[in-house]
N, C-alpha and C positions, 0 to 999 in steps of 0.2 A: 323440407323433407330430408335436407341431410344428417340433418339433425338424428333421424331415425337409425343410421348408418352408426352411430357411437355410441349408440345406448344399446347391446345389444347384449342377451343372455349369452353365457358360454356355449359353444358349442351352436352358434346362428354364423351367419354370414350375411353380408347383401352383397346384391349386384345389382346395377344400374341397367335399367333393360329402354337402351334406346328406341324401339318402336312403340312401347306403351309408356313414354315419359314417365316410370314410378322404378322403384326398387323392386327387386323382388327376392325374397327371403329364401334362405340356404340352411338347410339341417346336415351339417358337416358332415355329422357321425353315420344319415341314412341316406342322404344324396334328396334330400325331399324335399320339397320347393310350395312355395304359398305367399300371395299377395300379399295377407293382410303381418303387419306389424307382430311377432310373436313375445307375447309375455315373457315378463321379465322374472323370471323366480329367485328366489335368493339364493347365491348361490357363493363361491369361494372368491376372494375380490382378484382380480388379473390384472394387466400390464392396464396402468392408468388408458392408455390411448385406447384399449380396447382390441376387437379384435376385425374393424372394419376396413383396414387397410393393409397393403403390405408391405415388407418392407425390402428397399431397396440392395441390390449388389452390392457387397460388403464392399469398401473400397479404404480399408483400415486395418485389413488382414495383415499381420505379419509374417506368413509363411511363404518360408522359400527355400531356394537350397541354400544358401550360404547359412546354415548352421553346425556347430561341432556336435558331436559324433554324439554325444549323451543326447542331446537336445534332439537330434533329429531318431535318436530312436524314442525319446518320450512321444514323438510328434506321430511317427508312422507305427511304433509296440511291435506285432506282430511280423514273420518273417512274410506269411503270406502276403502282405501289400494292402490288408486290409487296415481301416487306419482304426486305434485302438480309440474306443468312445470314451476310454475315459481324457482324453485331452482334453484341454479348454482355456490355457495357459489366458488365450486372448478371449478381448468379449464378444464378439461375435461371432460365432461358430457355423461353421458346414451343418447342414439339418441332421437331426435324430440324433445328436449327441450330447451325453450324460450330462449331470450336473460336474460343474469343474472341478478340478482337483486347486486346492488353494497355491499359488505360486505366482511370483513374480511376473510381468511379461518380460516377452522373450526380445533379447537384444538383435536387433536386424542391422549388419552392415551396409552402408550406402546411404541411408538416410539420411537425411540433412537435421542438426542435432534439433531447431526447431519444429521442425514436423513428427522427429520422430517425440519430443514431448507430447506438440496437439495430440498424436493419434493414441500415447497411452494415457493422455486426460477423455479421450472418446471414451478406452476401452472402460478406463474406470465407471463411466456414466451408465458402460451397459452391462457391468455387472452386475450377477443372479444375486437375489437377496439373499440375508444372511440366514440360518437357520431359525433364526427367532423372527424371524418374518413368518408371518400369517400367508403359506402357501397351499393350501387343500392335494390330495390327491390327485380328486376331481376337474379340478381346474384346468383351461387350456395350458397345455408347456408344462407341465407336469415332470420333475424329472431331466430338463435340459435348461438351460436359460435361455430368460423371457432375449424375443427380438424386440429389437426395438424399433416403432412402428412412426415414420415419421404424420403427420399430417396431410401431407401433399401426396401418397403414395394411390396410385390407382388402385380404386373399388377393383374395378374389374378381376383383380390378379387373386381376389380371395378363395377361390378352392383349390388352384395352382399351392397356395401357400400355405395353407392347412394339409395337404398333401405331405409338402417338405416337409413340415415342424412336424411328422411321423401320428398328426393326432388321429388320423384317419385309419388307422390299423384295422380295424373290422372292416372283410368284405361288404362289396357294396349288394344288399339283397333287393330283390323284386318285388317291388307291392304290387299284388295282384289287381285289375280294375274284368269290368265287365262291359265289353263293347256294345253288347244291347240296353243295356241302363245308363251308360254313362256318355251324355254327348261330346262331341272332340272340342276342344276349347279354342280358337285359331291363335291365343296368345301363347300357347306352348309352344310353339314353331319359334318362336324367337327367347325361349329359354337356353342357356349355355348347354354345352353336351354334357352327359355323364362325368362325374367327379374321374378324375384317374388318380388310384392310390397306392402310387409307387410304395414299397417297400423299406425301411428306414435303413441308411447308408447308401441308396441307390446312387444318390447325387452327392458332390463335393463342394456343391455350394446352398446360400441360403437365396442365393437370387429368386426372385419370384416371376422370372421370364426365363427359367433353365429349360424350360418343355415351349413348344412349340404352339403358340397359340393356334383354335382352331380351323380361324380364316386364311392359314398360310398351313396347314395341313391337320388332318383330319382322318382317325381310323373309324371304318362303322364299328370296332369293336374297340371301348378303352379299357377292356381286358382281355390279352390273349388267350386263348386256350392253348395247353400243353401239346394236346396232341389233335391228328387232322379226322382221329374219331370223334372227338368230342367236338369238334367244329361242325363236323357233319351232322351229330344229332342233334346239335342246335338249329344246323338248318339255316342260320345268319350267313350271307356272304361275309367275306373276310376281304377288305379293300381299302385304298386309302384313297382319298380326295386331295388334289394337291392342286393350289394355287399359288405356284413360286414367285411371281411378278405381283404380288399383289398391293393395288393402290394405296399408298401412308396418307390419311383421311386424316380430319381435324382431328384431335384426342388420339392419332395413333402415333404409340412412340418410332420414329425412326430406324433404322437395320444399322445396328452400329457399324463402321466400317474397320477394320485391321490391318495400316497402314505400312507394316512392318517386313512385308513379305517375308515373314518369317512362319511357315506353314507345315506344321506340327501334323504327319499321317502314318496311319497302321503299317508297316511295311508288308501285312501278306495280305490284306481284305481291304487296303486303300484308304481307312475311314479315315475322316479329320477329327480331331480330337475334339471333344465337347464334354460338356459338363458330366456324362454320367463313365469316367475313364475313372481308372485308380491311380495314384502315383506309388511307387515302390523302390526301393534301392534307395531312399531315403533321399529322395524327388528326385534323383537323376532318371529312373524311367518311370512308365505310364504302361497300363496296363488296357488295351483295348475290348469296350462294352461289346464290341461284335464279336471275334475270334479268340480272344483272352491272349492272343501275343502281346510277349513286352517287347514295349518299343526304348528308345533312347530319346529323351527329351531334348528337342535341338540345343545348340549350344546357348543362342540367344533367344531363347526363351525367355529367360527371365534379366536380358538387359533392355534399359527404357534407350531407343535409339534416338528422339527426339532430346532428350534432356544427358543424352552420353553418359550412364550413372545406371548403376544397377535398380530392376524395375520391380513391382511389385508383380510377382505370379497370380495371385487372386485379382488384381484387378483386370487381367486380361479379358477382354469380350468373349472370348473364345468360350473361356469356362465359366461366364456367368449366363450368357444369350444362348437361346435355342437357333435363332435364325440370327445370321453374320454374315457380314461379306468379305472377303479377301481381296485384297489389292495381290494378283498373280506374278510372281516374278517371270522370268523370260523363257522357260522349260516349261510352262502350259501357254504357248504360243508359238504355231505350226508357221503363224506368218504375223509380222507384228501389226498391232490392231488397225484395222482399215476404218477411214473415214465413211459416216453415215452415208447414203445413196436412196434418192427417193426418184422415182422414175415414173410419171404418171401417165396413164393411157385416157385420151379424152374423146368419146365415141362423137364425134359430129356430123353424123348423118341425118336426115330431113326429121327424125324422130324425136331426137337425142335437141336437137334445136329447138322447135318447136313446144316442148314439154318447159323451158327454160331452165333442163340442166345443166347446160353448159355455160348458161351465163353463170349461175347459182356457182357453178364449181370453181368458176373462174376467179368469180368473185372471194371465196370464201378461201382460194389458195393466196390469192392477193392477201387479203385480210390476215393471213397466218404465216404470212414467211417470216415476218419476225419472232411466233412461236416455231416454226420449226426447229428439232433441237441442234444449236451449230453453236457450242459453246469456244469449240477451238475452231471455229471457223475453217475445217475442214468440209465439212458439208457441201455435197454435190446432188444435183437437181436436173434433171433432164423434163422435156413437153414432148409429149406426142400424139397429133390426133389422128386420127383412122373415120374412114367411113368402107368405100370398097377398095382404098387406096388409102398408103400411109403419108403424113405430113409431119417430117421434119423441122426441127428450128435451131438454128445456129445460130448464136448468140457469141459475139466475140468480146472478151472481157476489155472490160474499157469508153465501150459505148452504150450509147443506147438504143441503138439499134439490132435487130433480128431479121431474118432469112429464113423463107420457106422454102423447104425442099421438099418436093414430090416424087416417093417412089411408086409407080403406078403397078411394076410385077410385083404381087405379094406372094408369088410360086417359090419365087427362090429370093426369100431377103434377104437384103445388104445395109450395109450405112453406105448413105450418099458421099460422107464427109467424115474425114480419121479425127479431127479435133470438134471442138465448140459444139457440141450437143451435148453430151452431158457437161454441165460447168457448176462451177467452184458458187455457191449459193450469195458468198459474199460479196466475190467480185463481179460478179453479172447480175447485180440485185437491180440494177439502173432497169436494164436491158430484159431483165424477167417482166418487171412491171409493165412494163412499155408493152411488151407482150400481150400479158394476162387482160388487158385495157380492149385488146384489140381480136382477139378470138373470137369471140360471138359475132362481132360485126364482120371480120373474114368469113363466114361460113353461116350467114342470116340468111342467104339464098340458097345455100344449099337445097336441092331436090334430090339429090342421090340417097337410095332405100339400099340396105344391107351394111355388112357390117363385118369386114377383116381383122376381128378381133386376136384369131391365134397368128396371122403373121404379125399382128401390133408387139401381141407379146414376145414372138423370137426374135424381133426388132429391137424392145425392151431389154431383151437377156440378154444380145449381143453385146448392146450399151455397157452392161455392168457387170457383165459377168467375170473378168479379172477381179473383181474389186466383192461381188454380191452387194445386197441390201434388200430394199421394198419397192416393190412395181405395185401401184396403184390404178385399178381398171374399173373406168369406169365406163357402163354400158348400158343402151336403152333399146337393145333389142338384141333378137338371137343372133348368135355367129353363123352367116352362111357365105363364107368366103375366105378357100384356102383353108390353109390347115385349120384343124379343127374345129370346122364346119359342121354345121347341125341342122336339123330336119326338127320338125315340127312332129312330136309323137304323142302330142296330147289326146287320149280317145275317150270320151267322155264314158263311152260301153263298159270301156274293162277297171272305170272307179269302183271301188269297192269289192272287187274281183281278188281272188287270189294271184292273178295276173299283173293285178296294181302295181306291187313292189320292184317289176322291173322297170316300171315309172323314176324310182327313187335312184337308180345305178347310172354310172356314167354310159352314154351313149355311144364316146365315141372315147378310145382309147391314147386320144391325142392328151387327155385334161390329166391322165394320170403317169405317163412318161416322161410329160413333159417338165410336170409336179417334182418328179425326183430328178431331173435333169436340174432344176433351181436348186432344190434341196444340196444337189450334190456342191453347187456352185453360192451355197449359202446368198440365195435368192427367197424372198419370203414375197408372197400375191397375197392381196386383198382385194376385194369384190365387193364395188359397188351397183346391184342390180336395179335398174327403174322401169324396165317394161312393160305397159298396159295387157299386152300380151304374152302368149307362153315363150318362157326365157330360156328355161332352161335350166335353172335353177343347180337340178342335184347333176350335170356336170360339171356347170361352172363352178359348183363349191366344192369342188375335187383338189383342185388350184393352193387355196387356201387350207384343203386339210392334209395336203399332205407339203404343207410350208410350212406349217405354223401361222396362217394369216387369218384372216376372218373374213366373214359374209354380212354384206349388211342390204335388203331388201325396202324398195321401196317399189310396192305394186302401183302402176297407174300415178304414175309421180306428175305432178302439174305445181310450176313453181307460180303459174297465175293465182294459187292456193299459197294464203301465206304461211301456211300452217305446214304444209311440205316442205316449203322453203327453209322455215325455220330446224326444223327436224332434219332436214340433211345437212346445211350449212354448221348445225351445233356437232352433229355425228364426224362429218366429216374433217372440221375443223379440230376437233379434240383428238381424230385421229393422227394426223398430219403435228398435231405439238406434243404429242405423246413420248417421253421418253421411251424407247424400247432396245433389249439385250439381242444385241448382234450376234450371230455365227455360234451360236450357243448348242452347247450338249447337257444332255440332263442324265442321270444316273440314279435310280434310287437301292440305296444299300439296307440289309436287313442284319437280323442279327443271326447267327447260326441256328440253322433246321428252317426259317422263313427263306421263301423263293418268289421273286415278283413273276406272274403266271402270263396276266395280260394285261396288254395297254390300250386306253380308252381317250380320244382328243386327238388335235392339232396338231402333228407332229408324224415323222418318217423312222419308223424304226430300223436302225441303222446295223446294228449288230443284236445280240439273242437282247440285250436289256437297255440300250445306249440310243437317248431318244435325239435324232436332231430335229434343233430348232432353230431355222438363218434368223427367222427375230422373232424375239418372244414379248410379245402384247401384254399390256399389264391387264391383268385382274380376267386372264385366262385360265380356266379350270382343266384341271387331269384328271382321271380315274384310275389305278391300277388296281388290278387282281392280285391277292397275295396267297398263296397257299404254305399249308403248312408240310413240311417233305420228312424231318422227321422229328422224334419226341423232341421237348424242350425241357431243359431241363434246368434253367437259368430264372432268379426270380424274377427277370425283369425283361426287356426285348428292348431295343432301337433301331427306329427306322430314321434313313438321315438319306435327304436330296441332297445332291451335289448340282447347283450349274454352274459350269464356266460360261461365261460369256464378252462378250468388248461391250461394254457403254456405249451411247450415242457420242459420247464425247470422249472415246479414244481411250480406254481405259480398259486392261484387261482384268477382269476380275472373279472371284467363285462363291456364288451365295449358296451358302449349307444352310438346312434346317432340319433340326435335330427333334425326332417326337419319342420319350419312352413312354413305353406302357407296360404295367403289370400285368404277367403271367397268371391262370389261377387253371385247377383241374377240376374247378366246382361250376355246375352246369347254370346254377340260380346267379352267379357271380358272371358269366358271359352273359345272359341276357337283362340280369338288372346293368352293364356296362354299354349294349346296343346304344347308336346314335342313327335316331330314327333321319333328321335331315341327311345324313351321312348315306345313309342304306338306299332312300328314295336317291338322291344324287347316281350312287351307282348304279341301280336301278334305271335309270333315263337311258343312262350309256349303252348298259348291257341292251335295253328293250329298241332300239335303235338301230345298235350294229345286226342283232339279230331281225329286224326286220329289213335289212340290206341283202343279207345272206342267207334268210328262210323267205318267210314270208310276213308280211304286216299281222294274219292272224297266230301263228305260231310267235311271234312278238306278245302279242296281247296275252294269249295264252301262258306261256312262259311266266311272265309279272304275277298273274293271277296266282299259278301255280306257288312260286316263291313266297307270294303271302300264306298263301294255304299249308302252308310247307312249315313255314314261321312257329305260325297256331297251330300246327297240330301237334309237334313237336311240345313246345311249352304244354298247350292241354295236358299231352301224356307223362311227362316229364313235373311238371309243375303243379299238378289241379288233384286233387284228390277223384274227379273223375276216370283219367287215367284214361286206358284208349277207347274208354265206354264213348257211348254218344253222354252228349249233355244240354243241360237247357242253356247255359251259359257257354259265351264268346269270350275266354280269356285268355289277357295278355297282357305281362309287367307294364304300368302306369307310364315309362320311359318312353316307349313303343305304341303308347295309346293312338297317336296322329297318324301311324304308318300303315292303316287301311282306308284311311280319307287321303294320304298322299298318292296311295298305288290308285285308286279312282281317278283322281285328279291325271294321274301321267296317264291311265286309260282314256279318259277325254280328252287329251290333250289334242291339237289340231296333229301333230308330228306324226300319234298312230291310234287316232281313233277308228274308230266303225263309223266308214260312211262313205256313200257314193257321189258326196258333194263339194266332197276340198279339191281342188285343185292342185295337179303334183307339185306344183313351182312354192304355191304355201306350204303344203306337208315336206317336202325338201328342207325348204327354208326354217321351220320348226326344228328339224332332227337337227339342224346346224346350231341351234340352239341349247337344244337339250344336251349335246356333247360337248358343248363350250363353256357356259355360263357357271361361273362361282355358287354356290351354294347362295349365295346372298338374294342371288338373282331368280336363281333356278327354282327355290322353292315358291318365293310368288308367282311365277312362270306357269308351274302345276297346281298348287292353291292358292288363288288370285284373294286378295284384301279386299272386303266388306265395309264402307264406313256408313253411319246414319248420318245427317249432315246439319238436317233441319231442327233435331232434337239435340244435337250434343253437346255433351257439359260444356260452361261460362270458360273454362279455362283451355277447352280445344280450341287450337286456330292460334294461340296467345303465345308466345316467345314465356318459356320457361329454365330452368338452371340448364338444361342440356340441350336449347335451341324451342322448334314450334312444336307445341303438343299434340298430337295425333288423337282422334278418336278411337275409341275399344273395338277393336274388330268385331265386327257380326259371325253367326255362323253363316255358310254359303248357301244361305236357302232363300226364295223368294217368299215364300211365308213370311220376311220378315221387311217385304215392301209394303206400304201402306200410301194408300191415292192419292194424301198430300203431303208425300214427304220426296225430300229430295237424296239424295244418295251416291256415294262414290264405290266407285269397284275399278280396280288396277293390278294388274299382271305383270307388273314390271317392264311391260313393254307397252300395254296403252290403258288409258285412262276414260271410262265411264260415269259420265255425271246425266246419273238417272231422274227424271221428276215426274214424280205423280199425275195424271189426271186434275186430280180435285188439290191443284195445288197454288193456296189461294194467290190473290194477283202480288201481296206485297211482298210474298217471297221473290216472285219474279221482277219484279222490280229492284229489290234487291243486290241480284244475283247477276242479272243480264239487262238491269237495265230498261225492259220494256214492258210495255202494260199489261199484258195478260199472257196466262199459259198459249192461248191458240193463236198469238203473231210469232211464237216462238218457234224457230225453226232448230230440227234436229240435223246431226254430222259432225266433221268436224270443227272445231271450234278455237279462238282465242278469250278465255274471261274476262271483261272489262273490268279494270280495279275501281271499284266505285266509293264516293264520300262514306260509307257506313261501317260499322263495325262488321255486321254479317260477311260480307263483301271481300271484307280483308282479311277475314278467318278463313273464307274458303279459298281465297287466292293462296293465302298463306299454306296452308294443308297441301294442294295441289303442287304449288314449290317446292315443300318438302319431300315431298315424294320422287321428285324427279333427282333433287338432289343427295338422296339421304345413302343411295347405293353405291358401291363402285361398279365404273362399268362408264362407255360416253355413250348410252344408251339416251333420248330423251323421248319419252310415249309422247304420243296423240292423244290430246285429250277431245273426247265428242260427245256431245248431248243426245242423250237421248230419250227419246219423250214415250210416253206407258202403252199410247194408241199411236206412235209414229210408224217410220216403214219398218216394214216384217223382217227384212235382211238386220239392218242395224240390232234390231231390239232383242233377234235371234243370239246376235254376236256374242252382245253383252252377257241375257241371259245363262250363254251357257258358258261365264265362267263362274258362276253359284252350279258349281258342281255337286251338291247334294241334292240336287232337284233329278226328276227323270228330264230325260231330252231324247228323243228321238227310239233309239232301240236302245236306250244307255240308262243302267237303272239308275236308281235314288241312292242316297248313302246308305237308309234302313235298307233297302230291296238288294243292294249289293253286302252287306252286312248279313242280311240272311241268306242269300248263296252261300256265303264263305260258311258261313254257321254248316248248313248242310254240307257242304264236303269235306270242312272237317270233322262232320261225325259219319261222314261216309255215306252219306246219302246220295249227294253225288259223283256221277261220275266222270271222269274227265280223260 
């Protein structure tokens, strides 16, 4: 298939679209996307390589400042700083600039006489053809000279680089679809966002990574509107999604790092310099994309501190990468970087025992101290278990032996002991083991019920609080002992009540003082919950959201089940080896007239916009609100995250990630640019916070409205019906998925309609929905469909980019059939459906045993059996688990067509186009919306 990739008409793209193993085809010039292979027309001939790849960070540039006085004005022309297009001395150019002017290259001091030959035997090779070369108008690069596209260069980056090369010049327009005829396809969900088509000179480089891929941030809009009128009567929130920590997965390139401490920023708006700045004063300064002050470009700038010799300015990271990190010098550091701290709380009370999570834990911290990250072996580790009474272990370096210490007042805690509880991970690794060997069996008789959890923790904060880090709790039943002790307020009467919602708020104001008390002391809590019963849920994940920590839920945990076992030992173990950014602050900057409004996620907001995070968890997601305050008047906009933070391994450093997007005053041009994943994402948040702080149905309502809000707008604005009523539901093709996603967040467990969830799961849900990366978030609210028994020879099969997945279904049960078998997964569990009438050699097959009726439903492990089938469906279900970021690993459970009503409900309702309960169908909610936007109903 790759083959398909370099045979491609002008003016195509592909992109490799990893959940449906195939390409999928890109119409540059309208942003319009299609499966199938698009003919090939004749057309003007291009760059031999084509146009299927892109090409890499020039790293051959010769410009810098060491040029005399002519040369660096042919390089910069103009006084304004803008640089004059017709340069091109060298071959490879900064985007959207002219065909060259014929001339020599330009002599660069410093170069070593050998290299500086190689790179003008490079430039020669990527010089524009001559005149009498056969170049069309029409043709891509038209006008500038051709890039040159290596072989090796990632698919992925091709609208990114059609962008640059300025060939995208025409806005991007709206092709209209009709949501009553046209069904939502589930393979668009995993199509790239909206093309963004910067303007030509925006960037000073040709790199094809200068913007900000959109797993590490993401606006719902990849075109600004000018003004906050015309944002309004689009009716689109205006927000960005941001995943600063996010996981570097197979085929992801790396975060370059900038080892130089030499950190080039705006002197009155703070920006760091990135690719969309100007150089001026004939490159002594720089021209800031935010506030337009000039700045002074530092001194060593442009010398290579490694090779002691003047450096090349184009090849710095800075100005080719959207997202970098800086190695921080000593002046962004209040106290020099503190070694990692992990502090875990182990609940071993009769409950916590018996369920066997404390063996599970024990084991699985054993199992992982050598992932722990302790690269400089400063890494410190403290044990502490609790039941109504705290237990101490002092560990003295050098043996291997340990010491329990018992403080039985948990009124007023204390440490027993000024040294050897928390210890050095290294040197007390004898004496940890020795330990961890021995905890269950200390405490297998335990009979004490209850659970001193908030003295465990100011036990925990004492520990480390000079130092901060991660306190790890884990806990298998409510806290009713000492501080922040809690009551059982579960009342089955006031489910589904308007009264519900104060279900979801903390109960007792101990979980959220205490919260910022950590915060203050760069302390980050995560929450391990296992209780058969009510927990507690939306206090204890107060802890965690105002750390920056995470919640991770396991109802009814029994490690006699290996399947629970396995699913917290993988969760908890991946968290525990987890690299994560220490004592970190995050900042995001816009560009003049953008104002960040509100903040959505994990984190304490410290000042009007300065989010802390004691430690930031990878592949944790943000939301912020952006509003526009006043006109724009700039063709272009950047937004750019700043975090500082210290490494697990001691190291102070600042990850920027830099996102421009074009400006437009044209209404068809913001919502042909909406990013529907982007909108629903924010959307989760917003419907979330507002059901904390209104109510669950003012929440629901709210979502509702904002869709209706969406379409009536467009209708009026976009349709030739205008604000008549109409027979048709329309809405730009882009936007098509985002009244099947608003459904989906309506069903979701977090804030459906319904008097049957339990607050401890709808808690636990909301902790979701405000967490989770887009990656996660969207199967989350539209869960994946697979057919299993019928799907193509080559599903299940190891292909060029790993195992091939089945074509999504849509989410309807119409499309079960009696002997078929089937998988549906939410990214947090996994349903393998079988028919009734589903003959015995499937079953056999698949599970190994003789017929559908010895087959029991729940959860499950799939035996890998001799056959091909077998190993298809093992293989699929692996992929799955692994194809995300995230240490998330589902349950996967069987469930049979006529088994129990609970399970089969579960499943059921995540084919969320079906009715369920008081919850329409996709058509029936499809026709509401129809009605209110032509004003039928009312709301």
């Amino acid at each position: 298939m790759a083959s398909s990739t370099q045979q491609l008409p002008p003016g195509w793209a592909a992109e490799w679209d990893a959940a449906n193993q195939r390409y999928l085809f890109i119409e540059t010039a309208t942003g319009r996307t299609q499966w199938e292979p698009p003919l090939h027309v004749p057309t003007a001939p291009i760059d031999e390589h084509g146009t299927s790849v892109s090409p890499p960070p020039s790293h051959h540039h010769p410009r810098r400042r060491q040029y005399a006085a002519g040369q660096t004005q042919a390089y910069y022309g103009t006084t304004d700083g803008l640089m004059d297009p017709s340069y091109g001395a060298a071959g490879v150019v900064g985007p959207q600039t002219q065909q060259p002017v014929a001339s020599g290259p330009l002599f660069t001091p410093g170069l070593a006489a050998e290299q500086q030959f190689a790179a003008q035997q490079q430039q020669a090779l990527f010089q524009a053809p001559s005149s009498h070369e056969s170049q069309y108008i029409n043709a891509p690069g038209f006008g500038q000279e051709p890039v040159y596209y290596p072989p090796s260069a990632p698919v992925n980056q091709l609208a990114d680089q059609f962008g640059q090369m300025g060939l995208a010049q025409k806005p991007l327009q709206p092709y209209t679809t009709n949501l009553l005829t046209s069904p939502p396809d589930p393979r668009e969900l995993s199509h790239p966002p909206p093309e963004i088509r910067l303007p030509p000179n925006s960037c000073i480089t040709a790199s094809p990574y200068a913007n900000a891929d959109h797993t590490y941030q993401r606006s719902t809009l990849n075109a600004i509107p000018t003004t906050s009128s015309l944002l309004n009567k689009a009716k689109i929130p205006l927000a960005l999604v941001i995943t600063p920590y996010r996981a570097v997965k197979d085929g992801d390139s790396p975060v370059p790092l900038v080892t130089d401490t030499v950190i080039a920023r705006c002197r009155r708006c703070r920006t760091y310099i990135n690719p969309y700045v100007q150089f001026i004063d004939g490159g002594n300064r720089w021209r800031c994309c935010m506030c337009n002050m000039s700045n002074e470009v530092p001194q060593l700038f442009d010398w290579d501190q490694v090779r002691n010799q003047p450096g090349e300015r184009w090849a710095r990271d800075e100005l080719n990468h959207a997202v970098v990190e800086f190695v921080a010098p000593t002046e962004y550091m209040v106290r020099p970087p503190q070694p990692a701290v992990y502090v875990i709380l182990i609940d071993v009370s009769h409950t916590a025992i018996q369920s066997g999570m404390v063996a599970t834990a024990t084991r699985t911290i054993l199992e992982s101290l050598d992932r722990i990250p302790n690269e400089d072996e400063r890494t410190k580790i403290a044990i502490i278990a609790y039941d109504t009474s705290l237990y101490f272990f002092s560990m003295p370096p050098g043996t291997t032996e340990s010491t329990m210490l018992v403080v039985s007042d948990v009124d007023d805690v204390f440490l027993p002991k000024p040294t050897d509880l928390l210890v050095n991970l290294s040197e007390a690794k004898a004496s940890l083991e020795s330990l961890l060997t021995r905890i269950n069996d200390m405490f297998q008789d335990n009979h004490t019920v209850g659970s001193a959890m908030g003295p465990a923790l100011q036990a925990g904060f004492k520990l480390m609080a000079p130092i901060g880090g991660k306190i790890i709790v884990l806990s298998a039943s409510l806290p009713n002992v000492g501080a922040g002790a809690l009551k059982n307020r579960e009342d089955p009467k006031i489910l589904g009540t308007s009264k519900e919602s104060a279900l979801l708020q903390p109960a007792s104001p101990f979980y959220k003082t205490f919260a910022i008390e950590c915060s203050r002391a760069q302390v980050s809590v995560d929450m391990f919950l296992f209780s058969a019963s009510y927990q507690d849920v939306a206090s204890l994940a107060c802890l965690p959201h105002y750390t920056s920590g995470q919640t991770f839920f396991y109802p009814a945990f029994s490690a006699s089940r290996s399947e629970d076992a396995i699913k917290f030992a993988h969760e908890f173990g991946e968290i525990l080896a987890m690299p994560i950014m220490l004592e970190a602050v995050m900042r995001v900057r816009a560009s003049k007239g953008l104002r960040m409004a509100s903040f959505h996620g994990n984190f304490f907001v410290r000042s009007t916009d300065l989010l802390a995070m004691p430690a930031v968890p990878m592949d944790q997601s943000y939301a912020i609100e952006v509003q526009i305050e006043d006109t724009i008047t700039a063709p272009f906009v950047v937004f750019q995250t700043a975090v500082l933070h210290t490494t697990c391994y001691g190291e102070r450093r600042i990850r920027v990630i830099t996102l421009a997007l074009p400006t437009t005053s044209n209404l068809s041009e913001v919502f042909a640019s909406a990013d529907q994943v982007a909108i629903a994402t924010f959307l989760a948040n917003k419907a979330v916070e507002r059901s904390i702080t209104h109510k669950l149905e003012d929440s629901r309502d709210a979502i509702m409205q904002k869709l209706v809000d969406i379409l009536m707008s467009y209708k009026s604005s976009m349709t030739a019906a205008g604000a008549g009523a109409s027979a048709q539901l329309a809405i730009s093709e882009n936007l098509k998925m985002l009244p099947l996603l608003t459904l989906g967040l309506l069903k979701n467990v977090g804030i459906r309609q319904s008097a049957q969830i339990p607050p401890d799961l709808r808690a636990y849900a909301q902790c979701l929905l405000t967490s989770l990366p887009s990656q996660l978030l969207i199967p989350y609210i539209h869960p994946n469909f697979y057919s299993l028994h019928n799907m193509p020879p080559e599903a299940g099969t190891v292909g060029e980019h790993g195992v091939i997945l089945p074509i999504p279904l849509p989410l309807t049960s119409e499309r079960l059939e009696r002997h078929g078998l089937y998988l549906i997964e939410d990214s947090q569990n996994m349903f393998l459906w079988i028919g009734r009438d589903a003959v015995p050699g499937l079953v056999e097959d698949v599970f190994n045993l003789p017929s559908y009726e010895v087959l029991r439903g729940g959860k499950t492990t799939l035996p890998v059996l001799d056959n091909d089938f077998s190993q298809r469906v093992n293989a699929i279900i692996q992929k799955i688990r692994e194809m995300r970021r995230g240490v998330y690993y589902p349950h996967l459970y069987v469930v049979k067509e006529d088994g129990e009503p609970p399970l089969r409900l579960w499943a059921l309702s995540c084919l969320i186009q079906d009715r369920a309960d008081v919850l329409p169908s996709y058509q029936q909610f499809i026709g509401q919306v129809r009605d209110k936007v032509n004003g039928a109903g009312t709301y």
